[in-house]
N, C-alpha and C positions, 0 to 999 in steps of 0.2 A: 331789754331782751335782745333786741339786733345789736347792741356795741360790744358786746363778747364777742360778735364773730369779725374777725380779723379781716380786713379787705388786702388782696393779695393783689402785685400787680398781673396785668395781663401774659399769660405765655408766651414769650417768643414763638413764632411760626415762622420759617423758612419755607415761603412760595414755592423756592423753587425742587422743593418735596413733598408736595403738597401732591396728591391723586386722586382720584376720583374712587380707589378701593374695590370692596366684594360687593356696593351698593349701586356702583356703575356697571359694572361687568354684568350683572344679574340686568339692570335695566335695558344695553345693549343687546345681551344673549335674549332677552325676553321680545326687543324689535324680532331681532331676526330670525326668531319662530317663527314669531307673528307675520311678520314677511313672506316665509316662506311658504306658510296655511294658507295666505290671499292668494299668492299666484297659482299656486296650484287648484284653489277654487275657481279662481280665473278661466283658467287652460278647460277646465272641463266646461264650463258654462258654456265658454267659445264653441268647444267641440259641436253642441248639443243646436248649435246653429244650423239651419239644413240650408243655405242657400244656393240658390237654382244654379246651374251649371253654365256653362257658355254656350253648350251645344243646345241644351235647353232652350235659354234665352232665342238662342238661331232660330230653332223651329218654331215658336212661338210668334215671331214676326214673320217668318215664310208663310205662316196658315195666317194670319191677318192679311198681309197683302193679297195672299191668294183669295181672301175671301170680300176684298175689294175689289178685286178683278172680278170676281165672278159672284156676283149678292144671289141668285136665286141657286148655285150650286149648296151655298151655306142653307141653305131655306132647304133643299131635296132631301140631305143629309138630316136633318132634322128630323122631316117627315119619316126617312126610313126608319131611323131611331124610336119614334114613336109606332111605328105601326107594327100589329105583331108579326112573327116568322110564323108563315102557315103552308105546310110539306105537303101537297097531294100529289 
């Protein structure tokens, strides 16, 4: 059954025309979708970051030291905060 079919030799192929075709292009063009979907998911992720400012940061260490310098002013402030506001 197989010795009717004739064995042919191999095609010549010239390497050096040899490309990569419509099956590269589709997989290149298909990265750099894809590339460009991540960074842009990226960019917003970052956005959605809130981190504190510098001026921020400044007054956060101003009111600690000030509240090493002076431990029972931090303690007063408390106290006001807790007790009610009463207008007579």
């Amino acid at each position: 059954m197989f010795a009717s079919v004739p064995i042919t030799a191999p095609l010549a192929i010239d390497e050096n025309l040899v490309s990569p075709g419509l099956m590269g292009l589709i997989v290149v063009a298909a990265l750099g979708v894809a590339l460009f979907l991540l960074i842009r998911s990226m960019n917003k992720q970052i956005s959605r970051i809130q981190a504190p400012k510098e001026q921020e940061l400044k007054q956060a260490e101003w009111e600690e030291r000030q509240a090493k310098q002076r431990p029972d002013a931090a303690k007063d402030q408390e106290i006001q905060a807790k007790a009610p506001n009463s207008k007579d």
